[in-house]
N, C-alpha and C positions, 0 to 999 in steps of 0.2 A: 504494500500500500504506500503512496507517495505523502504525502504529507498534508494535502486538501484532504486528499481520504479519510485521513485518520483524524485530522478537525473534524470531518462531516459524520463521521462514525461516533465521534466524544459526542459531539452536538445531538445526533439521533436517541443517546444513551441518556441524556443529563434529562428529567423532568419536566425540570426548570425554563430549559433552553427554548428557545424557536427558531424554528428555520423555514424559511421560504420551499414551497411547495417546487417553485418552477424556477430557476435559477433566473440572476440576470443577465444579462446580457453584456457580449465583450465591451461594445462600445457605450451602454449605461454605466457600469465597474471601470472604466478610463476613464470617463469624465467626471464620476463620482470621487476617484483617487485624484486625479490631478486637482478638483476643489479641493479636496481636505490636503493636499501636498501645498497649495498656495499660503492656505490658513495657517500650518505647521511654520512656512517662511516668513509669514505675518509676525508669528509667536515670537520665532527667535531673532527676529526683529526688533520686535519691542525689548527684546531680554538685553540687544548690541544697545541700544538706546538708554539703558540703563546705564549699561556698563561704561559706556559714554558719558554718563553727566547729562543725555541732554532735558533740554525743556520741557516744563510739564506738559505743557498744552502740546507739541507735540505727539508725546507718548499717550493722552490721551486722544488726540486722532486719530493714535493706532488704533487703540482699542476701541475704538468706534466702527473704525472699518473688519475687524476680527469678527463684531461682534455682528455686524452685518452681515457678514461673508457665513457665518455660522447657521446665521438664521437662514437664509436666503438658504444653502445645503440642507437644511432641518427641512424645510419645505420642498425641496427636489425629492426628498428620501419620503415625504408625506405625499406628496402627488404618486410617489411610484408606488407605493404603499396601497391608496386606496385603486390606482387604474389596476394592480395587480393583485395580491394578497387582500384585499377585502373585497373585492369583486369577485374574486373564486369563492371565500367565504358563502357569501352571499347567493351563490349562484348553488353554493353545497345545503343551504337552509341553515348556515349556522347565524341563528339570529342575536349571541352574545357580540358578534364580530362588531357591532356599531357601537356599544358601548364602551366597547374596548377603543375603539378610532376616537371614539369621545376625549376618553381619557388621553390619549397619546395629543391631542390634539391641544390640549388644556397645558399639560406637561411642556408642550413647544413654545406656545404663549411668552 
């Protein structure tokens, strides 16, 4: 087994866990990675900025635009969420599924 395997086999195993019914796709998982690899350069940005001395108000314009960039992904990952994984739900008669999007929804807020 490679190593996604044996993630997707802990993951099948743990209770707790969840996992997407239908995987996503190469080119959703690239532009999902490359937003959070931006956020990441965001981060240790602000951390060089620090380490720098500089200006408040700068370092908070980072964190303005981090926290932008965060939300804005929370919402890509909520749109894919309900066009995929709550629409099969839904489509299975599992009628907990919108309470639960509820919550996730509130949670992103």
């Amino acid at each position: 087994m490679n190593d996604a395997e044996v993630r997707n086999q802990e993951l099948a195993d743990c209770p707790a866990c969840h996992q997407r019914h239908t995987p996503r796709g190469e080119e959703e998982l690239r532009q999902l990675k490359n937003r959070l690899n931006r956020m990441v350069g965001q981060l240790n940005g602000i951390g060089r900025m620090l380490d720098e001395n500089r200006y408040c108000g700068d370092i908070l314009i980072q964190i303005s635009a981090v926290e932008k960039a965060l939300q804005g992904f929370g919402y890509t990952v909520l749109q894919s969420h309900m066009e995929s994984c709550v629409a099969e739900e839904v489509r299975n008669g599992n009628p907990d599924i919108m309470a639960e999007t509820l919550e996730l929804m509130k949670k992103l807020k």
